[in-house]
MIDOSE-1310 file (N, C-alpha, C; in nm, 2 decimals, decimal comma, always signed):
residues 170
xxxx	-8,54/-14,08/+8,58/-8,66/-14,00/+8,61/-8,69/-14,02/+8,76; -8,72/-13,92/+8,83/-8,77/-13,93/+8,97/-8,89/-14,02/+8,97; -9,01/-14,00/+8,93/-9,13/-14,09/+8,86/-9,06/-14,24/+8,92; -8,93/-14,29/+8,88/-8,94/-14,42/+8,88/-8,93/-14,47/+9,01
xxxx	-8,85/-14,40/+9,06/-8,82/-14,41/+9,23/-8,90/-14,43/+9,31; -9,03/-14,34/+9,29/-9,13/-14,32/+9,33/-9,20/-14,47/+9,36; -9,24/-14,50/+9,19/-9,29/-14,61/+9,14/-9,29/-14,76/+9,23; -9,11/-14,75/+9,22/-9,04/-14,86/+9,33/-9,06/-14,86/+9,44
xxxx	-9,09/-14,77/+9,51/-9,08/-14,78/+9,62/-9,22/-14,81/+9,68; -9,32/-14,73/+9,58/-9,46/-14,76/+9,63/-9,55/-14,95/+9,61; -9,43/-14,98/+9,52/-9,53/-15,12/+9,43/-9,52/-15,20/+9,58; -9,38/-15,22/+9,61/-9,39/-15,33/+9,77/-9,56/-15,30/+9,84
xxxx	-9,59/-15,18/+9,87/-9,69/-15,13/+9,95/-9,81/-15,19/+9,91; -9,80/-15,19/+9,74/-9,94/-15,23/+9,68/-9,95/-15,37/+9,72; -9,87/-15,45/+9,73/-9,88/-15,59/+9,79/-9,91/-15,59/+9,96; -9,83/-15,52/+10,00/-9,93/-15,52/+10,14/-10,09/-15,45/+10,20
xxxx	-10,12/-15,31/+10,09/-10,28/-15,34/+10,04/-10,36/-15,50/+10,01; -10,29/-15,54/+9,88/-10,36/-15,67/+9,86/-10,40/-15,76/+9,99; -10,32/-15,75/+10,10/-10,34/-15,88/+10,23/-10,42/-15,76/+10,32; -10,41/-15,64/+10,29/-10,52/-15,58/+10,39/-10,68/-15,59/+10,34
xxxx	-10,66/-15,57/+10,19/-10,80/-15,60/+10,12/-10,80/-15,77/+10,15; -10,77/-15,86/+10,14/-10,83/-16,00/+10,15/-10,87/-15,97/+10,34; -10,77/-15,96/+10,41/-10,79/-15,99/+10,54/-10,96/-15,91/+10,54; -10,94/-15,81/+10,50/-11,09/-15,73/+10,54/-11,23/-15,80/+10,48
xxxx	-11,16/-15,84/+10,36/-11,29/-15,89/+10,32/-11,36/-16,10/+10,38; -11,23/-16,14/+10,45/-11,25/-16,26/+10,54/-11,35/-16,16/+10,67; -11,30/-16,06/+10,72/-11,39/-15,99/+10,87/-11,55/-15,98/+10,74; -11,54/-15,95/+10,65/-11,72/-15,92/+10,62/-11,75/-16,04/+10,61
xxxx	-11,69/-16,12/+10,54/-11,75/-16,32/+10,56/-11,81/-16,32/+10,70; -11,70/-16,31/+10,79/-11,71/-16,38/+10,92/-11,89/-16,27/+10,95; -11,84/-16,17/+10,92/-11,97/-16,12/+10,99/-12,11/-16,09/+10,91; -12,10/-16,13/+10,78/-12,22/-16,21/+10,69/-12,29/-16,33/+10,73
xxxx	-12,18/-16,45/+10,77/-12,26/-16,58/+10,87/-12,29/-16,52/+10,97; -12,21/-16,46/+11,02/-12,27/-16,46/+11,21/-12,41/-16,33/+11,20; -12,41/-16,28/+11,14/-12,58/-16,20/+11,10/-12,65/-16,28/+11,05; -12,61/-16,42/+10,97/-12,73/-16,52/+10,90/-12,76/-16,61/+10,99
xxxx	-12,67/-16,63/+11,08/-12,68/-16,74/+11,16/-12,81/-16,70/+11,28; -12,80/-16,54/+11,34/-12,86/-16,47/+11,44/-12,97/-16,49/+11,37; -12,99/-16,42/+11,20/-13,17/-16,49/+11,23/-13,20/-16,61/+11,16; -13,13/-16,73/+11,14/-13,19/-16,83/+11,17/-13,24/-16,83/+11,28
xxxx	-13,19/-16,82/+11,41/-13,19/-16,85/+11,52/-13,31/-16,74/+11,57; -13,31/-16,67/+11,54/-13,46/-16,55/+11,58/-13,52/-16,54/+11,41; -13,58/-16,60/+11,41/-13,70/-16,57/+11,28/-13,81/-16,53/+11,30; -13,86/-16,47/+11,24/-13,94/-16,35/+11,22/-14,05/-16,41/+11,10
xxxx	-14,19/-16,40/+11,18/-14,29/-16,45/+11,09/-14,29/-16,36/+10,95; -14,24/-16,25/+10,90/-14,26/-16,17/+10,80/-14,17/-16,23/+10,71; -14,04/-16,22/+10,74/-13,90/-16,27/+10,68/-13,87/-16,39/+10,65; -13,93/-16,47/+10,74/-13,84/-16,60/+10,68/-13,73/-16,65/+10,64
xxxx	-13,66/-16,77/+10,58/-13,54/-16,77/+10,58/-13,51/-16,72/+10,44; -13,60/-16,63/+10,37/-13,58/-16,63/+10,23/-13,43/-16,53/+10,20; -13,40/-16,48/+10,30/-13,23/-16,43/+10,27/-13,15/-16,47/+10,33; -13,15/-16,54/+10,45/-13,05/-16,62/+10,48/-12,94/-16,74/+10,42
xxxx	-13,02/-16,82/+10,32/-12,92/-16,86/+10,28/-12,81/-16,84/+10,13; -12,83/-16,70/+10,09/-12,75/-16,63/+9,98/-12,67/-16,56/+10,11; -12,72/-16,51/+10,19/-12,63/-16,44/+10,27/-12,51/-16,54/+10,32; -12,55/-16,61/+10,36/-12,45/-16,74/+10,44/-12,37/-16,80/+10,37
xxxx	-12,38/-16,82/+10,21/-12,28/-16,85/+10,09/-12,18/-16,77/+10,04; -12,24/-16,64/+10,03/-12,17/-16,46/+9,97/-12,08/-16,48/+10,08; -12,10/-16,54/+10,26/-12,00/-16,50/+10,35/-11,91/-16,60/+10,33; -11,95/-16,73/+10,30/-11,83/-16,84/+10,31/-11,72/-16,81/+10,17
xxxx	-11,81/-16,73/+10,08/-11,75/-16,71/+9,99/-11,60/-16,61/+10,01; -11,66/-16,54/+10,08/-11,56/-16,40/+10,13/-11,44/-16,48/+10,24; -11,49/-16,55/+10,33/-11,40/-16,62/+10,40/-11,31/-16,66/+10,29; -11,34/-16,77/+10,22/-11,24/-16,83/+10,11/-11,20/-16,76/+9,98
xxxx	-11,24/-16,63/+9,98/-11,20/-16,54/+9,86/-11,06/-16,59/+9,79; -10,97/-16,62/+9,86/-10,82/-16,67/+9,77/-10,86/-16,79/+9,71; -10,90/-16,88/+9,77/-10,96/-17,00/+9,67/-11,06/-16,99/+9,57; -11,16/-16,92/+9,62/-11,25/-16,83/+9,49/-11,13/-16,77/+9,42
xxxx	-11,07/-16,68/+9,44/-10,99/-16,66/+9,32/-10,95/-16,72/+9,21; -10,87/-16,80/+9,30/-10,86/-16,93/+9,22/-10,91/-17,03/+9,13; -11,00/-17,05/+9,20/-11,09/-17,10/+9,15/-11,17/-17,04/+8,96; -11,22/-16,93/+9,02/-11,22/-16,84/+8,88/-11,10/-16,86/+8,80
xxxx	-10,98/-16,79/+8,86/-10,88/-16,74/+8,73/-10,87/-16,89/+8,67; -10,85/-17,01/+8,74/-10,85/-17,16/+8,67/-10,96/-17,17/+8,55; -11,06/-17,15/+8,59/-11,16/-17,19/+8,52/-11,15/-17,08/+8,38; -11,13/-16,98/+8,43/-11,12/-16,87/+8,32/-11,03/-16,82/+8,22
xxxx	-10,94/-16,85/+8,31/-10,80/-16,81/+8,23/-10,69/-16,93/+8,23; -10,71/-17,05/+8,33/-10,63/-17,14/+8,32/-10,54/-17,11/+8,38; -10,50/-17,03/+8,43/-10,41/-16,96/+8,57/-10,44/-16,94/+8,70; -10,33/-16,99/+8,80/-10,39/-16,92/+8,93/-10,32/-16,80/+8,91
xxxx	-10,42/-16,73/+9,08/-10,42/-16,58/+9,06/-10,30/-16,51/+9,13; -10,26/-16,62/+9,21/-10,11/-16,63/+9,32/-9,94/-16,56/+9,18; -10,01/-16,59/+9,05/-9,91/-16,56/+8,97/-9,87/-16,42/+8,92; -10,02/-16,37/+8,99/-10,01/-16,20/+8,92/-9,92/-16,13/+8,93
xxxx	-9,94/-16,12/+9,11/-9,85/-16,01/+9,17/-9,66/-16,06/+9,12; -9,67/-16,14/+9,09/-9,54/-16,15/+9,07/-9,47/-16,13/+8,97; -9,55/-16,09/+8,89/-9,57/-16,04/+8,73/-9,42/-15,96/+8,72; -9,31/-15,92/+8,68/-9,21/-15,88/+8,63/-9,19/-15,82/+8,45
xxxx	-9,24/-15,69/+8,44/-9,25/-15,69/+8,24/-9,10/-15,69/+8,25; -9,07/-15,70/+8,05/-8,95/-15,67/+8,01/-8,91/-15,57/+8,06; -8,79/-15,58/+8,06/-8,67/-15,48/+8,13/-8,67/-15,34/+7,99; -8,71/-15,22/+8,07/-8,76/-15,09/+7,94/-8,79/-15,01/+8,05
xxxx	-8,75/-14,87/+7,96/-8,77/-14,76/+8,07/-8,92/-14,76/+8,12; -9,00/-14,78/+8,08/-9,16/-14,80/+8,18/-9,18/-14,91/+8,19; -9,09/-15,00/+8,26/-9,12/-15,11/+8,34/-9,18/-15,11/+8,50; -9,12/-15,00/+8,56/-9,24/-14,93/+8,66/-9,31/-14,86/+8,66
xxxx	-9,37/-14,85/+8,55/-9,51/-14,78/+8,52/-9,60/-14,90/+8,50; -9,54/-15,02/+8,39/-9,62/-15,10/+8,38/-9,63/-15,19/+8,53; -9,54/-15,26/+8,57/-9,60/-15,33/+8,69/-9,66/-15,21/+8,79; -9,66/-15,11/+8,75/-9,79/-15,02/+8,91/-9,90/-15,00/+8,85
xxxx	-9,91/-15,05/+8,72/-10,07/-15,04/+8,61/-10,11/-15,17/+8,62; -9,99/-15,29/+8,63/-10,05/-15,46/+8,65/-10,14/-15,43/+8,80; -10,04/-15,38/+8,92/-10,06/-15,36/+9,02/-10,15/-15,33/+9,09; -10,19/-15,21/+9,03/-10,37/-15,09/+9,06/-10,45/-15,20/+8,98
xxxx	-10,45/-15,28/+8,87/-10,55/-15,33/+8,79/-10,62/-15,44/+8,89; -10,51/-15,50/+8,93/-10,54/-15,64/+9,05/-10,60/-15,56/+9,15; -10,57/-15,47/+9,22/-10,64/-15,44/+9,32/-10,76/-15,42/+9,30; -10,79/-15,33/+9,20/-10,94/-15,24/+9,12/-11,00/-15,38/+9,14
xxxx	-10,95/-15,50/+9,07/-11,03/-15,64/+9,01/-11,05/-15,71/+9,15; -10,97/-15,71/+9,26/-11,01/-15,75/+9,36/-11,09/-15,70/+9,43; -11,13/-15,53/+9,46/-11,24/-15,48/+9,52/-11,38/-15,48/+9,39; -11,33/-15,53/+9,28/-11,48/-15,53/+9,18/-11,53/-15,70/+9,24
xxxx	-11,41/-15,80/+9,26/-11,47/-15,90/+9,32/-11,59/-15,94/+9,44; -11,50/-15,82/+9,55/-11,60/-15,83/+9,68/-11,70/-15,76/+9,63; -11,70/-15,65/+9,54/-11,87/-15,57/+9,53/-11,96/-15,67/+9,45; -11,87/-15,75/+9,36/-11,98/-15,84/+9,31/-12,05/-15,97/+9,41
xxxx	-11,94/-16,03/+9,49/-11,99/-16,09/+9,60/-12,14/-16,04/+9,69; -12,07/-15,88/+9,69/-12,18/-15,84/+9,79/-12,32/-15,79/+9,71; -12,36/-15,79/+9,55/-12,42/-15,77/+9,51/-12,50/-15,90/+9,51; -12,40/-16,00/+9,50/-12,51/-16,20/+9,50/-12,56/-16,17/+9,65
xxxx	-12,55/-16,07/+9,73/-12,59/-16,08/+9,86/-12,78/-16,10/+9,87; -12,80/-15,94/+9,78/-12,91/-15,88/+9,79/-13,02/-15,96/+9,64; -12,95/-16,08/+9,58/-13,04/-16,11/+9,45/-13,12/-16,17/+9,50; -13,15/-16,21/+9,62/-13,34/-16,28/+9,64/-13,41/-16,16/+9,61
xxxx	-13,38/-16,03/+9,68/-13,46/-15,88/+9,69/-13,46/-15,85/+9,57; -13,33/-15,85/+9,49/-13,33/-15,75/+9,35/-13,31/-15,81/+9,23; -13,39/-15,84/+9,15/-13,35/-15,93/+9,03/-13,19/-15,88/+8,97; -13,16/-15,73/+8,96/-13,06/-15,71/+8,89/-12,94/-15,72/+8,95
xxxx	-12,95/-15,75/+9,09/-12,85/-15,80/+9,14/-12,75/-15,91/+9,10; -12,87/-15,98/+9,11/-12,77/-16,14/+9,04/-12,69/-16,12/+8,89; -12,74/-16,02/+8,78/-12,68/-16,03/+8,66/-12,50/-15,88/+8,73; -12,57/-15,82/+8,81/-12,45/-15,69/+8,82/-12,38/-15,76/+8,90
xxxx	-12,39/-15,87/+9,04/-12,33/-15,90/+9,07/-12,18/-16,03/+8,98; -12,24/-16,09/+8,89/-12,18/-16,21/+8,78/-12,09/-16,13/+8,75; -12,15/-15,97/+8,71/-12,04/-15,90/+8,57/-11,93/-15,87/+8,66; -11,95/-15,81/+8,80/-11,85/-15,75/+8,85/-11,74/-15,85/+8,92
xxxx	-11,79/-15,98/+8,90/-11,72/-16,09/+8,98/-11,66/-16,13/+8,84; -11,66/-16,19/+8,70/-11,59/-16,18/+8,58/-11,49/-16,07/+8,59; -11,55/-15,95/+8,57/-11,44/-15,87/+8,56/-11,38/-15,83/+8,63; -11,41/-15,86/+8,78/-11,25/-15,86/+8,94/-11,19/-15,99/+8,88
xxxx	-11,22/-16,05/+8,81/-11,10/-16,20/+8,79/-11,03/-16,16/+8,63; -11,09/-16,16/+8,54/-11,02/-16,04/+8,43/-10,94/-15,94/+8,47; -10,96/-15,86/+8,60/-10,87/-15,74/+8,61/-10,70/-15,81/+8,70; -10,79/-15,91/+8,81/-10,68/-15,94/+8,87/-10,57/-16,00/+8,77
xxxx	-10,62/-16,07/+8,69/-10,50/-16,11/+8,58/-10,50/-16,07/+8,49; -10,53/-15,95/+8,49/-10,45/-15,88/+8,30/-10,36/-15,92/+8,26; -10,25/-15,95/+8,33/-10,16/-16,00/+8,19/-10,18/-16,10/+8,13; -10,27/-16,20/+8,21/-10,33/-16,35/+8,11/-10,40/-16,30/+8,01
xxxx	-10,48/-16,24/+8,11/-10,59/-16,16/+7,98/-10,53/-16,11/+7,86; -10,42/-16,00/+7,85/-10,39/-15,93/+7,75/-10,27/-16,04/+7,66; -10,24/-16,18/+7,71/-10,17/-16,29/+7,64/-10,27/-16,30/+7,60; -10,39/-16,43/+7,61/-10,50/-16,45/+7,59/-10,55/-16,37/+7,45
xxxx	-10,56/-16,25/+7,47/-10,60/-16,20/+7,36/-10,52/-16,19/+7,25; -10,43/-16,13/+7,29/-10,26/-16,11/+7,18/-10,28/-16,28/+7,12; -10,27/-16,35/+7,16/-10,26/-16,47/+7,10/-10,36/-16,51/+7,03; -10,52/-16,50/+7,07/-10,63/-16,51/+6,93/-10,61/-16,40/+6,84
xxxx	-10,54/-16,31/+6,83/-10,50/-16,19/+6,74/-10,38/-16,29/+6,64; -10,29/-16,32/+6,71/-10,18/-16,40/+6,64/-10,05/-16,32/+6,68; -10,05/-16,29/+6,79/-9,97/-16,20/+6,86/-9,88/-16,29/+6,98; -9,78/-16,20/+7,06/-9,76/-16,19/+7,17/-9,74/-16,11/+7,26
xxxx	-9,71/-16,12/+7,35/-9,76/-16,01/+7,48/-9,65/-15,84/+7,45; -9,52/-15,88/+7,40/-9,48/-15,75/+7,41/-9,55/-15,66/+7,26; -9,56/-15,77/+7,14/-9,62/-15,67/+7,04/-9,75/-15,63/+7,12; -9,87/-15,70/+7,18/-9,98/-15,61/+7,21/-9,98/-15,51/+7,28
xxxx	-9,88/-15,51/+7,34/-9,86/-15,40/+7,49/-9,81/-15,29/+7,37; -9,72/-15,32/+7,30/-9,65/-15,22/+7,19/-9,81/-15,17/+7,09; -9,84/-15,27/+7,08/-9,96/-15,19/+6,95/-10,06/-15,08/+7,07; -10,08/-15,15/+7,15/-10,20/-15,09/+7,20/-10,17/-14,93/+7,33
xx	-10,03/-14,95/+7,35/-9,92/-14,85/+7,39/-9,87/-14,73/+7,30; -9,84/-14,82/+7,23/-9,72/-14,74/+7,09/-9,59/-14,75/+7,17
């Protein structure tokens, strides 16, 4: 099928996305401190430091985003996240469909990571921040490892990974 060619050829690219999304989201870290640091340094009798130091955390956070990753998928899944992309399904005619659906999932789950980041930005201002930002930070680490996730599950079912992919596929 033409489809698969396609497939192959595009998945390499999706991994060099992934280092364009981390690198970009280290430039919002760097420039989350250096905006927290400017008003420590100029404070403002109205403001106070009451948002500078969620801001200054959300940024060290972003700087270190791969170790946050990590950090999560460990605690969560018992996996690092370094394992995803390298994910390989069984050998079957939509084997490149599935690793460009692992693929897109990790990316989706790494930009739901930084929106959740940037939602812990604004929770001194907005109470619903703090609970939207948790969810979307859970499930950027859920998405980046779906395939733990979808073992994970398969296995409290009494399963393993090719029956779930089969039941929930056909």
């Amino acid at each position: 099928m033409p489809y698969d060619n396609i497939l192959q050829n595009v998945i390499p690219h999706l991994v060099a996305l992934w280092t364009i999304l981390r690198s970009g989201f280290v430039v919002v870290g760097f420039g989350l401190i250096i905006w927290s640091l400017w008003r420590m340094a100029h404070p403002s009798r109205d403001r106070g430091f009451g948002l500078v130091w969620p801001v200054l955390a959300v940024g060290a956070l972003f700087i270190n985003l791969p170790s946050f990753l990590d950090t999560m998928s460990q605690t969560l899944l018992g996996q690092n996240s370094t394992q995803t992309l390298s994910y390989m399904p069984p050998a079957s005619n939509a084997q490149s469909y599935v690793q460009f659906a692992v693929f897109l999932a990790a990316i989706a789950g790494l930009i739901g990571l930084g929106r959740g980041l940037w939602l812990l930005k604004d929770a001194t201002k907005n109470q619903g921040s703090l609970a939207r930002g948790l969810v979307h930070i859970f499930g950027g680490v859920i998405c980046v490892n779906l395939v733990e996730t979808i073992r994970l599950v398969a296995g409290a079912l009494g399963g393993d990974l090719p029956e779930a992919v089969k039941a929930i596929f056909g």
